[in-house]
PALO-611985 format. One line per 8 residues: their letters; for each residue x, y, z of C-alpha. Coordinates in nm, 4 decimals, padded with zeros to 6 digits. Example, Ala and Ser with C-alpha at 12.3 -4.5 7.8 and 13.67 -1.06 7.14 Angstrom:
2
as> 01.2300 -00.4500 00.7800  01.3670 -00.1060 00.7140
***
This chain:
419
xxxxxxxx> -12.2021 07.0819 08.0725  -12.0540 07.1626 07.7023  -12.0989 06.7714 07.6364  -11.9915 06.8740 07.2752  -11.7021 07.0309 07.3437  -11.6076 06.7620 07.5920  -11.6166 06.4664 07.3264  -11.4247 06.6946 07.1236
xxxxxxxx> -11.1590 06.6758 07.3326  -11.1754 06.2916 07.3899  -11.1685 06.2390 07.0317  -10.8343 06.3920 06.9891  -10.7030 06.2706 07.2822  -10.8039 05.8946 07.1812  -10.6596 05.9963 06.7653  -10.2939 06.0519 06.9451
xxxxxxxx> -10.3028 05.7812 07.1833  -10.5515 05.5205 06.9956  -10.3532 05.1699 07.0823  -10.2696 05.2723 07.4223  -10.6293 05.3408 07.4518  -10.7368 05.0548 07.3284  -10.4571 04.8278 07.4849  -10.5615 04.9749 07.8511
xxxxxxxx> -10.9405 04.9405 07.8016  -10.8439 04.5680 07.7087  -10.6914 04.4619 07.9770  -10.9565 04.6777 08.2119  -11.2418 04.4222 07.9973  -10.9906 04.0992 08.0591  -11.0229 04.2192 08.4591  -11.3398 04.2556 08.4465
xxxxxxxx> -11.2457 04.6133 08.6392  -11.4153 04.7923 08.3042  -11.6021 04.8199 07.9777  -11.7436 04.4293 07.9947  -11.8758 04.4767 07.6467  -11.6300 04.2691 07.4164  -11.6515 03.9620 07.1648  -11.8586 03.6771 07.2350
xxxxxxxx> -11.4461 03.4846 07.2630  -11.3517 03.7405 07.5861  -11.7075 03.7289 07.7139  -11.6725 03.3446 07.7827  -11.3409 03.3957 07.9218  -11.4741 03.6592 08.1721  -11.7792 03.5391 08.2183  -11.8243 03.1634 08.4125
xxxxxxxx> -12.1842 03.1419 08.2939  -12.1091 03.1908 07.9325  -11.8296 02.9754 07.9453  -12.0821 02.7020 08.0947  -12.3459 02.7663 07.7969  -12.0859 02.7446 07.5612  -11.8898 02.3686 07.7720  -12.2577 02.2437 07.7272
xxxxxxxx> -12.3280 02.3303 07.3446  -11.9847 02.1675 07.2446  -12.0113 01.8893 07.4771  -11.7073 01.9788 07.6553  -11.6865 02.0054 08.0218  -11.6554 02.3587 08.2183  -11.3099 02.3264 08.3869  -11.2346 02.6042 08.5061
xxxxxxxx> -11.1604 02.8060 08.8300  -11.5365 02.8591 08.8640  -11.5527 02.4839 08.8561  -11.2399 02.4223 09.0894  -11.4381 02.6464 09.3566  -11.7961 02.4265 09.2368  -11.5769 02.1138 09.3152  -11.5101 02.2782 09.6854
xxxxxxxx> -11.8183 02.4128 09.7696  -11.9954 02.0660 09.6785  -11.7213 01.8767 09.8984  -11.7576 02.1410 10.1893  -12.1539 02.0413 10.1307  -12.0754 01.6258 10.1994  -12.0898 01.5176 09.8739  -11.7066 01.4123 09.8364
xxxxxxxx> -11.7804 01.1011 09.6139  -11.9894 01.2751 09.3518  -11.6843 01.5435 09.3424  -11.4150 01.2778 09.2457  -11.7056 01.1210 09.0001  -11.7033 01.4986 08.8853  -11.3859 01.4748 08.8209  -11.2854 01.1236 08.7041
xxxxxxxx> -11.5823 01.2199 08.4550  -11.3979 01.5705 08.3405  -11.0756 01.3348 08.2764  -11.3063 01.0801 08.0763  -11.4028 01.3914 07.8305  -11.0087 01.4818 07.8138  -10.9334 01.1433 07.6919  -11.2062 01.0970 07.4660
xxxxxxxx> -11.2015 01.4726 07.2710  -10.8146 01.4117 07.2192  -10.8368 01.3473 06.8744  -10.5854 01.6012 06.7191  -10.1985 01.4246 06.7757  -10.0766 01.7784 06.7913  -10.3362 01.9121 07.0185  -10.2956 01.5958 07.2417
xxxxxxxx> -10.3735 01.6414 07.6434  -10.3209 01.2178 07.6900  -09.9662 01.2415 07.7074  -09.6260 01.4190 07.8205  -09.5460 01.5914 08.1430  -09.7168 01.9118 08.0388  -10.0329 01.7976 07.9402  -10.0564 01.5886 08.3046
xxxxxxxx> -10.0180 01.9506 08.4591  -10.2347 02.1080 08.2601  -10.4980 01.8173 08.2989  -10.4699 01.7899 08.6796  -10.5550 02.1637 08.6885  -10.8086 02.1698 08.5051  -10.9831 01.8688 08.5598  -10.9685 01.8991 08.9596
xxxxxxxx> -10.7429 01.6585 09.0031  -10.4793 01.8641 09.1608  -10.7410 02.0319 09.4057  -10.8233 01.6503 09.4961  -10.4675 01.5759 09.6085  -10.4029 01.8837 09.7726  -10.7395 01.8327 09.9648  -10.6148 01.4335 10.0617
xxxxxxxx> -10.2809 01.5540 10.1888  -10.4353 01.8565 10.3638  -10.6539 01.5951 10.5702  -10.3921 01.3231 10.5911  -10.1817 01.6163 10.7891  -10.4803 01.7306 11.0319  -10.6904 01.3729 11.0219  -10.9577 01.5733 10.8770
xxxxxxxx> -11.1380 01.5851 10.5528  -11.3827 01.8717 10.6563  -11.1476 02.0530 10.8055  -10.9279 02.0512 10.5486  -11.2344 02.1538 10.2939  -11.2992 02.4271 10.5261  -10.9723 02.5348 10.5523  -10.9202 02.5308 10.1133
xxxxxxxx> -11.2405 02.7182 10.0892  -11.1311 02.9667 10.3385  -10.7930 02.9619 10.1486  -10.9578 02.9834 09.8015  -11.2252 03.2854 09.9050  -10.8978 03.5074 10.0349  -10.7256 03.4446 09.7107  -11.0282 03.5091 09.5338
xxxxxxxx> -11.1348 03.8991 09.6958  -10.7532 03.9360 09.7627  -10.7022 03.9301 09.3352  -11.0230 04.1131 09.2782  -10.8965 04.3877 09.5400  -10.5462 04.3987 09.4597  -10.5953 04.3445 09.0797  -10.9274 04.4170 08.9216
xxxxxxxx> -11.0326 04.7137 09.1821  -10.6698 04.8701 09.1390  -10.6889 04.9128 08.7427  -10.9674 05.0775 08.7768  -10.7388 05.3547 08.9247  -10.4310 05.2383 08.6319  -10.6918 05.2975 08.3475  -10.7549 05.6263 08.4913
xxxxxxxx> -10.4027 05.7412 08.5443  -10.3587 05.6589 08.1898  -10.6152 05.8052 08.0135  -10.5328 06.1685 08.2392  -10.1877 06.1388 08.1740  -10.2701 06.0978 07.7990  -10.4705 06.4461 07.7798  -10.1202 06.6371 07.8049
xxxxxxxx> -09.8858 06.4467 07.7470  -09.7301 06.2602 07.3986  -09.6045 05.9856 07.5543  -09.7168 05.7410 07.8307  -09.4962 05.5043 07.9128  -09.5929 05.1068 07.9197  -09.4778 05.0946 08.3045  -09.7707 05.2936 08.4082
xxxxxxxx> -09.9320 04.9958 08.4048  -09.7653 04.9776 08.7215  -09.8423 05.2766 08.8680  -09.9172 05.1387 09.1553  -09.6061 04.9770 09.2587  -09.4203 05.2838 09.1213  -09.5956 05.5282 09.3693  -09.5652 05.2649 09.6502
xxxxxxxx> -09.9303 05.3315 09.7308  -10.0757 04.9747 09.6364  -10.2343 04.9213 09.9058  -10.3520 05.2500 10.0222  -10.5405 05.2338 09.6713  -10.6481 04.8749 09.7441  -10.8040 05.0069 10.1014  -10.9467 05.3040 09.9410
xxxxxxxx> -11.1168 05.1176 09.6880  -11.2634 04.8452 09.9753  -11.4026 05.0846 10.1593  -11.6050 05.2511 09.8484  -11.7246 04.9073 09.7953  -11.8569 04.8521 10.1346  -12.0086 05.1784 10.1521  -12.1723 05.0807 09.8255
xxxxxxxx> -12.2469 04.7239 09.9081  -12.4461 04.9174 10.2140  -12.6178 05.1656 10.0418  -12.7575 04.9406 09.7567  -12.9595 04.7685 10.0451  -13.2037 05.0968 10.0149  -13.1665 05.0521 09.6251  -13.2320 05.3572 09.5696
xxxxxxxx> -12.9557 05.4825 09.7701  -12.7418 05.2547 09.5818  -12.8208 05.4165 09.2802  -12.7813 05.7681 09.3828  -12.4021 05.6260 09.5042  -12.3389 05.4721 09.2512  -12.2888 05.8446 09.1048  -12.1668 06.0451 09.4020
xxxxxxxx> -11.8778 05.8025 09.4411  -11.8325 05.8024 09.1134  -11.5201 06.0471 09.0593  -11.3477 05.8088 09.3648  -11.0972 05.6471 09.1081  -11.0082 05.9545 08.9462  -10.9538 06.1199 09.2693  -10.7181 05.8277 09.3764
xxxxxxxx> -10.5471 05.8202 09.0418  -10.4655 06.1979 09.0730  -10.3108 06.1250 09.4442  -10.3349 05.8090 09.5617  -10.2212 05.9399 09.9378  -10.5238 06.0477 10.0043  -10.7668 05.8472 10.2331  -11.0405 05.6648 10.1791
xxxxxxxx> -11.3227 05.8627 10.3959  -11.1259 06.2066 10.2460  -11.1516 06.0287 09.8921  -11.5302 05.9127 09.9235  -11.6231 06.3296 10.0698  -11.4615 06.4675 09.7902  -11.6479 06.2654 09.5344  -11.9935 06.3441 09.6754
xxxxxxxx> -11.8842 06.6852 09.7268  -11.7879 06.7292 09.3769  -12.0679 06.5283 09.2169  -12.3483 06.7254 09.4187  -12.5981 06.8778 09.1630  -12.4258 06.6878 08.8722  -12.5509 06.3359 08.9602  -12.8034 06.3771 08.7109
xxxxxxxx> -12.5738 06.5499 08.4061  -12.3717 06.2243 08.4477  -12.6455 06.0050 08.3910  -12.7230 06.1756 08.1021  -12.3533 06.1844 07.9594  -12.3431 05.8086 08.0135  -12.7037 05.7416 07.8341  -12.5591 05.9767 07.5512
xxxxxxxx> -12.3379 05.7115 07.4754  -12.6290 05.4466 07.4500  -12.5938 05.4072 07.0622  -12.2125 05.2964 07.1334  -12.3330 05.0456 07.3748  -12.5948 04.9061 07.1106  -12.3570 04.9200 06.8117  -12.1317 04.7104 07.0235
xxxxxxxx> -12.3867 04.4884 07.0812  -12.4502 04.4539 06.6867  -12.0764 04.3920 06.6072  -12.0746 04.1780 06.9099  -11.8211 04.4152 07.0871  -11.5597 04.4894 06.8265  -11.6789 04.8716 06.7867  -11.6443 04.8740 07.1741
xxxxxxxx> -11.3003 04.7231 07.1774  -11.1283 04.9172 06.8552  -11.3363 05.2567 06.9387  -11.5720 05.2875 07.1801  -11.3998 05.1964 07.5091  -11.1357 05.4227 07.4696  -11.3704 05.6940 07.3807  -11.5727 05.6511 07.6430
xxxxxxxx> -11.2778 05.6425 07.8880  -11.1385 05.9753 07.7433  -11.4781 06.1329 07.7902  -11.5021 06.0779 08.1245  -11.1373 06.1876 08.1741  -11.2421 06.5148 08.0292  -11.5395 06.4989 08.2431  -11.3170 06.4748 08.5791
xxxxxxxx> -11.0783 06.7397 08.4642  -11.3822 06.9760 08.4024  -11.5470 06.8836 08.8074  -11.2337 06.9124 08.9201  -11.1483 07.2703 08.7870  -11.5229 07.3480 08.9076  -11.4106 07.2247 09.2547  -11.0933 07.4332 09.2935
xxxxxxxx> -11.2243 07.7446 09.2159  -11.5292 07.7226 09.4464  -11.2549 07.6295 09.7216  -11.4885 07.2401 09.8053  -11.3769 07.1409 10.0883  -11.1262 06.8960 10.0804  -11.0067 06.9866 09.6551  -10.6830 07.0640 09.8095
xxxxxxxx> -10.5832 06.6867 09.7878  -10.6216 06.7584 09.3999  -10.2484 06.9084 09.4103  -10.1045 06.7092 09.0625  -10.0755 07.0163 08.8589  -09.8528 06.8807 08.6377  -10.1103 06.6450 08.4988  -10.2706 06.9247 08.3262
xxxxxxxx> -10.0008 07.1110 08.2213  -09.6913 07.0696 08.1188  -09.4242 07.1829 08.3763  -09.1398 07.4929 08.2733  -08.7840 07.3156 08.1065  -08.5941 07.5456 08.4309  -08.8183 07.3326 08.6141  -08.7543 06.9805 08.5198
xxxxxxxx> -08.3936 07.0837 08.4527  -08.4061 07.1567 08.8322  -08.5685 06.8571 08.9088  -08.3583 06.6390 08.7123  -08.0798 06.7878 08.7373  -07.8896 06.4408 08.8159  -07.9823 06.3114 08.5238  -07.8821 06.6143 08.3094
xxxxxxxx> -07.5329 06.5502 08.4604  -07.5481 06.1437 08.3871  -07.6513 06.2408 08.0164  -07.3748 06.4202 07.9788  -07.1492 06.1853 08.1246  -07.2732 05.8700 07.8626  -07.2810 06.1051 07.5521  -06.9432 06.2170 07.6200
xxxxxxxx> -06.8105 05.8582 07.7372  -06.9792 05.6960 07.3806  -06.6791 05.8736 07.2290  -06.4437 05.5859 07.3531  -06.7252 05.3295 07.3089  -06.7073 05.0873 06.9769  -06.9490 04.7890 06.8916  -06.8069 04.4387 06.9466
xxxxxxxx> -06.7419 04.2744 06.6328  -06.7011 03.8604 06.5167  -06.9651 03.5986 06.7104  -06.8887 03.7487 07.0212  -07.0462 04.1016 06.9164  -07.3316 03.9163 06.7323  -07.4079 03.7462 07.0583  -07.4167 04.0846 07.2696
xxxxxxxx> -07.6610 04.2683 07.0006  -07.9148 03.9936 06.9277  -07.9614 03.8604 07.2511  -07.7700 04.0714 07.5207  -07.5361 03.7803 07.6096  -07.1823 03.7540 07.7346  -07.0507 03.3949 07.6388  -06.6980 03.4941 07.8173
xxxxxxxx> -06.5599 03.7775 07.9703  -06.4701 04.0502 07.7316  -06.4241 04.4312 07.8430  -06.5130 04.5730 07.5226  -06.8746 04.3434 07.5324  -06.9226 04.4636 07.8702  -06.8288 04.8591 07.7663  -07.0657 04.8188 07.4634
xxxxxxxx> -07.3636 04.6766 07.6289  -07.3855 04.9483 07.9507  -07.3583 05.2250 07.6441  -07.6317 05.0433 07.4988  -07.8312 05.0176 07.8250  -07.7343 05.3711 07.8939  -07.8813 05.4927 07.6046  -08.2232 05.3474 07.6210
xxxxxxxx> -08.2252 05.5044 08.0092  -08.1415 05.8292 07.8263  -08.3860 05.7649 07.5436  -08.6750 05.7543 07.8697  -08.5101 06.0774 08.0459  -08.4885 06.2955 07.7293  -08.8660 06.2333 07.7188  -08.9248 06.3478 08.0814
xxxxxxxx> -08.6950 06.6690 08.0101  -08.8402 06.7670 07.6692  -09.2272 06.7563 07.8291  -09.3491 06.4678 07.6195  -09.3995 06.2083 07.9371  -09.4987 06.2919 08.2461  -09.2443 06.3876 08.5328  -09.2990 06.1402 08.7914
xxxxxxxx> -09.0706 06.2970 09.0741  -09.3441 06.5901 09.0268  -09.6071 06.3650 09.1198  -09.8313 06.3974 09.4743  -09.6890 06.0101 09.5196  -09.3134 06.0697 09.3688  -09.2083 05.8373 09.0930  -08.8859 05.7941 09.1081
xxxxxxxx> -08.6319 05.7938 08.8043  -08.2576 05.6520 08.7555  -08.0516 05.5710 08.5367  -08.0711 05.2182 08.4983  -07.7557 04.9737 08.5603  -07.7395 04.6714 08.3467  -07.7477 04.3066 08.4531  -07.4614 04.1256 08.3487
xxx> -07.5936 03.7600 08.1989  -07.2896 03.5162 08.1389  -07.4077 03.1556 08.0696
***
């Protein structure tokens, strides 16, 4: 592997899109999907036990979910009373650490939400009108923890496993193309393939989960499954046993070269360390991430040419190069016509003037009706939709209705708001 040449490549891909970059690798950290290393202020909001160490060294008390599921668990285990001490004793610390009038959590509507969340209080009173329904405090505990476990893998499936896939799709789409656009970050939901991605990414898991009882095995996994979000990210149609066989197909006889790619980044993960996680957040991370997007591009071309069984599923050329303008002409052709219709019709179009037109272009609003408002505000909207489709047409953002999974693109029609 030309490990030089790849980093190269990552460099210049994270120069053009730094913020994105950084903005995706964020939110991957805030997820807890990826790159964990961040300041000690995000580690205590992913991480329950630092939170705890930090509750205890201020003197405040831990109330988060962790400790909503704590309060559960320990009335699931018979202890009811000391759970409402538990939390008659988290509303004690409220009262007694509001000492800043604008800060205050004593009084107002909003702080008694905000208070009955956090202290417990709220999971009390659902819990006493759950059982005053059924007659049955431990079945109603029973049936919250049930509740709160679903909600709990359901998010981590759904949400954290999923980006995994997003922060992929990003970072490929990146490599080619000049512009990303922000609703990738809901690539999912734009392919339609949210849950096939979600099922794909269970089973890898449990496979995982499986083979980490050998330990060893877990560790040799670990890297044969390890192109599994790429592969999904490139077509998410494909399933999750033909997913899991490609990876180990493409990964055999470079488990080892991985291992070695990550450890090459080993001063990163100690400099992050040192600046407790700001290198990692405003370099690092999105380094890293375009690295291994190079990485993937490079098994992947290995794969194709040696016909691996199964590389036909890698079919998104046009994530790697740029498609022909006769081609997205062709593709787009609809939109080519619709351009043409709102450049021509802006001829007739003029901006609204007096309150009325100051209304429209600072916040979009219609106080009453008025045809030349409406007119001005769908030429408006029409020309943002354009802004988006010239990008798609000139090459500089990736043509979704090229895609394995076809994103679809329209024009978009505005939503009339009158108040």
């Amino acid at each position: 592997m030309q490990r030089k040449t790849l980093k190269a490549e990552a460099r210049k891909t994270l120069k053009r899109h730094y913020w994105l970059l950084v903005i995706v690798c964020l939110f991957a950290a805030f997820l807890s999907a990826d790159y964990g290393s961040s300041p000690a202020a995000l580690n205590t909001n992913m991480n329950p036990n630092a939170a705890s160490q930090e509750a205890s060294r201020t003197g405040e008390s831990n109330t988060g979910a962790s400790d909503s599921f704590g309060l559960l668990l320990q009335m699931a285990s018979g202890d009811a009373n000391g759970a409402r001490d538990r939390v008659r004793d988290n509303e004690r610390t409220i009262a007694n650490q509001d000492t800043v009038a604008t800060l205050g959590r004593t009084r107002g509507v909003l702080s008694a939400v905000v208070n009955s969340l956090s202290t417990g209080s709220f999971l009390l009173s659902v819990t006493d009108a759950t059982a005053s329904i059924i007659r049955s405090e431990s079945i109603a505990i029973a049936i919250l923890v049930i509740v709160a476990l679903l909600v709990t893998l359901t998010a981590g499936l759904f949400v954290t496993e999923v980006f995994r896939v997003v922060l992929r799709r990003i970072v490929l789409e990146s490599r080619t193309y000049d512009k990303v656009p922000l609703r990738r970050f809901l690539y999912p939901l734009q392919t339609g393939c949210w849950v096939r991605m979600a099922w794909v990414l269970l089973v890898e898991n449990v496979y995982q989960l499986l083979w980490w009882c050998t330990v060893v095995g877990g560790i040799v996994k670990t890297y044969s499954y390890f192109l599994v979000p790429y592969i999904v990210a490139e077509n998410p149609n494909i399933s999750a046993n033909e997913a899991i066989s490609l990876s180990r197909r493409m990964m055999k006889g470079h488990k080892w070269e991985c291992f070695v790619a990550q450890l090459s980044f080993l001063g990163w993960y100690l400099l992050s360390i040192a600046t407790f996680g700001l290198s990692a957040i405003f370099y690092s991370n999105g380094y890293n991430a375009a690295f291994f997007a190079e990485y993937y591009v490079k098994l992947r071309a290995t794969a194709k040419s040696a016909g691996i069984k199964g590389s036909e599923w890698l079919c998104d050329e046009y994530l790697y190069a740029k498609p022909s303008p006769e081609l997205l002409n062709d593709t787009y052709a609809d939109v080519v016509r619709g351009a043409a219709t709102v450049y021509a019709g802006g001829a007739t179009v003029s901006a609204p003037t007096g309150f009325a037109g100051w209304m429209s272009d600072w916040f979009g609003i219609t106080i009453r009706q008025d045809d030349r408002v409406d007119a001005w505000q769908q030429y408006e909207s029409d020309l943002d939709s354009m802004a988006k489709a010239e990008d798609i047409l000139h090459g500089l953002t990736y043509p979704g209705r090229l895609a394995p999974a076809r994103m679809e693109f329209r024009l978009d029609t505005r939503t009339k708001l009158n108040p």
